[in-house]
C-alpha positions in Angstrom: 85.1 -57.3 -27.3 86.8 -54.4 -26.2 90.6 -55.7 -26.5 89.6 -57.0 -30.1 89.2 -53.2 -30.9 92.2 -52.4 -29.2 94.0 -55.0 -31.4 92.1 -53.8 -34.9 93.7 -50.3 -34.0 96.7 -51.3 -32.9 97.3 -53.0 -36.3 95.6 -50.3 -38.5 98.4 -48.1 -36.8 100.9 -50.1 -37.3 99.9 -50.8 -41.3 100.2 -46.9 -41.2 103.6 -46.4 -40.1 104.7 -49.2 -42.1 103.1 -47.6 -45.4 101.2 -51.2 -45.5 97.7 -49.8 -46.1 96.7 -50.8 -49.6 95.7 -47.3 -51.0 98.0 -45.2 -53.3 98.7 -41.5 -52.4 99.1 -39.1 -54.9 98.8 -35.8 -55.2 95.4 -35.1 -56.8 97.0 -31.4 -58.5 99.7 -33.4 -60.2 97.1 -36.1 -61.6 96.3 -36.1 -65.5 92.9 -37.2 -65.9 92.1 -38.9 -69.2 88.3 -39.0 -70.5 89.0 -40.9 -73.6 91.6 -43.3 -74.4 92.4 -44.0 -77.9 94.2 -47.3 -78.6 96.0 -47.9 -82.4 98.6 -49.2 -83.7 100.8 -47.1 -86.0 103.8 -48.9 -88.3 103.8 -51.6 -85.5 104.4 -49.9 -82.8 101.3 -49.1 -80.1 99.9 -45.8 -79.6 98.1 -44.8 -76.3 96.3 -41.4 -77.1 94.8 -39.5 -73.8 94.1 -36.3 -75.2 96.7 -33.9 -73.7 99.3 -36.8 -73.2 100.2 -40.1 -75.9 102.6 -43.0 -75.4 104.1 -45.4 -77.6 106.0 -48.4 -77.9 106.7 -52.3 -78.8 103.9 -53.5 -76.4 100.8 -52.1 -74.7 103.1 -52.0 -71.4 105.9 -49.8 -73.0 103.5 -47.5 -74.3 101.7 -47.1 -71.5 105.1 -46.6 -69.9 105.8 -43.7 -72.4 102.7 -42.4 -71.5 103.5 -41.8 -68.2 106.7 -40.6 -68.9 105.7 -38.3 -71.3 102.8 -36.5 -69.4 102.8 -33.3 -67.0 102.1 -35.2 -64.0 100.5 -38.7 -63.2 98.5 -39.9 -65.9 94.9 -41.6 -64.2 93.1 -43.2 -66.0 90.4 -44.2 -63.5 88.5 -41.4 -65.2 88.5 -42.5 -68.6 85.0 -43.3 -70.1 85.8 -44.7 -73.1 88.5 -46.7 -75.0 88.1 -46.5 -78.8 90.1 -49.5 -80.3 91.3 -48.5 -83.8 92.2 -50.8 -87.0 94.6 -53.8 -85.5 94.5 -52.5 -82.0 91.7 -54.6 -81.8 94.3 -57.2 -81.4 95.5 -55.6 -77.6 91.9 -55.9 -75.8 92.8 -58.7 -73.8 96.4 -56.6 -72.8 94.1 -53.9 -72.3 91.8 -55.9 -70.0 93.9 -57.2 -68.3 96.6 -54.4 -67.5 94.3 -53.6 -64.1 95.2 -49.3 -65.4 91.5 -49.0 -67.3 88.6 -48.3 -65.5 86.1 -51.5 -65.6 83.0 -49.8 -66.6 85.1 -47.9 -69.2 82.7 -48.2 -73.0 84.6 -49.5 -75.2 84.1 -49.4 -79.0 86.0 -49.8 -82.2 86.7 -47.4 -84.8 87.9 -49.0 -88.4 89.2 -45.6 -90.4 91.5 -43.0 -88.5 92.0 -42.1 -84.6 89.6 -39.7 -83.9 90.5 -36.9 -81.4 90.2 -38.0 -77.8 88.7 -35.3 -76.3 86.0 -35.1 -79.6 85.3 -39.1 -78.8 85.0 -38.2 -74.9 82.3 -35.9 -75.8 80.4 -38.2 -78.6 80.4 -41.2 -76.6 79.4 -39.2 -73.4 76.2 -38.7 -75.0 75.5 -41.8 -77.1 76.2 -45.0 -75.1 77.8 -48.0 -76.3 76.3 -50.8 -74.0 79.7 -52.7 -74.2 81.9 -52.0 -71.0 85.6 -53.0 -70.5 84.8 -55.4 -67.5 81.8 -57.1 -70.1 84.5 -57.7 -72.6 86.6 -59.4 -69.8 84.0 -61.6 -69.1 83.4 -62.8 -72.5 87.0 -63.5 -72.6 87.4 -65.4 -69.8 84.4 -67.5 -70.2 86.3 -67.7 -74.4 82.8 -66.2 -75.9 82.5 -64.4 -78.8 81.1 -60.7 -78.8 81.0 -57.8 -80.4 82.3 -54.7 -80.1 80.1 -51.5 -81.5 81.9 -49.4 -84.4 82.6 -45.7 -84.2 82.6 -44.0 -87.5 83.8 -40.6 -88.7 81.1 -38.7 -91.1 81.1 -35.6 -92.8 79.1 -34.7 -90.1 81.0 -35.9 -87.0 81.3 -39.4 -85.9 78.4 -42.0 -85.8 77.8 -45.1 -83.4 76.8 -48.2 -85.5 75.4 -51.5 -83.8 75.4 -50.2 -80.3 73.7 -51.7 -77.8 71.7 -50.6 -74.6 71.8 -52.9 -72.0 
């Protein structure tokens, strides 16, 4: 027992020096936290909107690319909350899912008029839930069922959450 911990260690140390261990250092004061990200498509090209940073491009990957390019520091979106799909972006959910940068139990919603601000969606969707997460959607399309996504509407009063669910 006592030389299989000498050999667990052994190799953890050696993983270390060899930068093998599977975790990606940054430094947290040059991360770019994004609460909201807002997903459209804008005279075909795609538009990543964060908030205090945007990308575009061809293809979800160059503007994603772009996006990090673009932004004071590393963008991270293992904070974002929400992903609001507008008009034909609808169209680059599965790229979306399956890009492995969106957080899995990110909401996700749909919004059919104009982007609405990031950081005013954040704060919205914050408070009124939209029982449909990214990693729910990527289920559905793996298993190739239909599902549907809850709308986000802007009012004269703010935005609204139409056919929202709470499970």
């Amino acid at each position: 027992m006592k030389h299989r911990t000498v050999w667990i260690g052994l190799t953890a140390a050696a993983l270390l020096l060899l930068g093998g261990m599977p975790f990606k250092r940054s430094d947290v004061a040059r991360l770019a936290p994004v609460e909201a990200l807002v997903v459209s498509v804008e005279q075909g090209r795609v538009v990543l909107d964060g908030g205090d940073c945007q990308g575009r491009g061809a293809s979800w990957e160059e503007a994603w690319q772009d996006l990090q390019r673009g932004a004071e520091g590393q963008v991270f979106l293992g904070t974002a909350e929400q992903i609001v799909l507008t008009g034909s972006a609808v169209e680059l959910l599965p790229q979306a899912v399956n890009s492995g940068d969106l957080r899995p139990a990110a909401q996700v919603c749909v919004c059919p008029g104009p982007a609405p601000d990031p950081k005013q969606a954040a704060a919205y969707l914050s408070a009124h839930k939209t029982g449909v997460t990214l990693q729910r959607v990527q289920a559905a399309l793996q298993r190739g069922e239909n599902f549907a996504l809850p709308v986000l509407m802007e009012t004269e009063g703010g935005l609204r959450l139409y056919a929202a669910t709470n499970r």
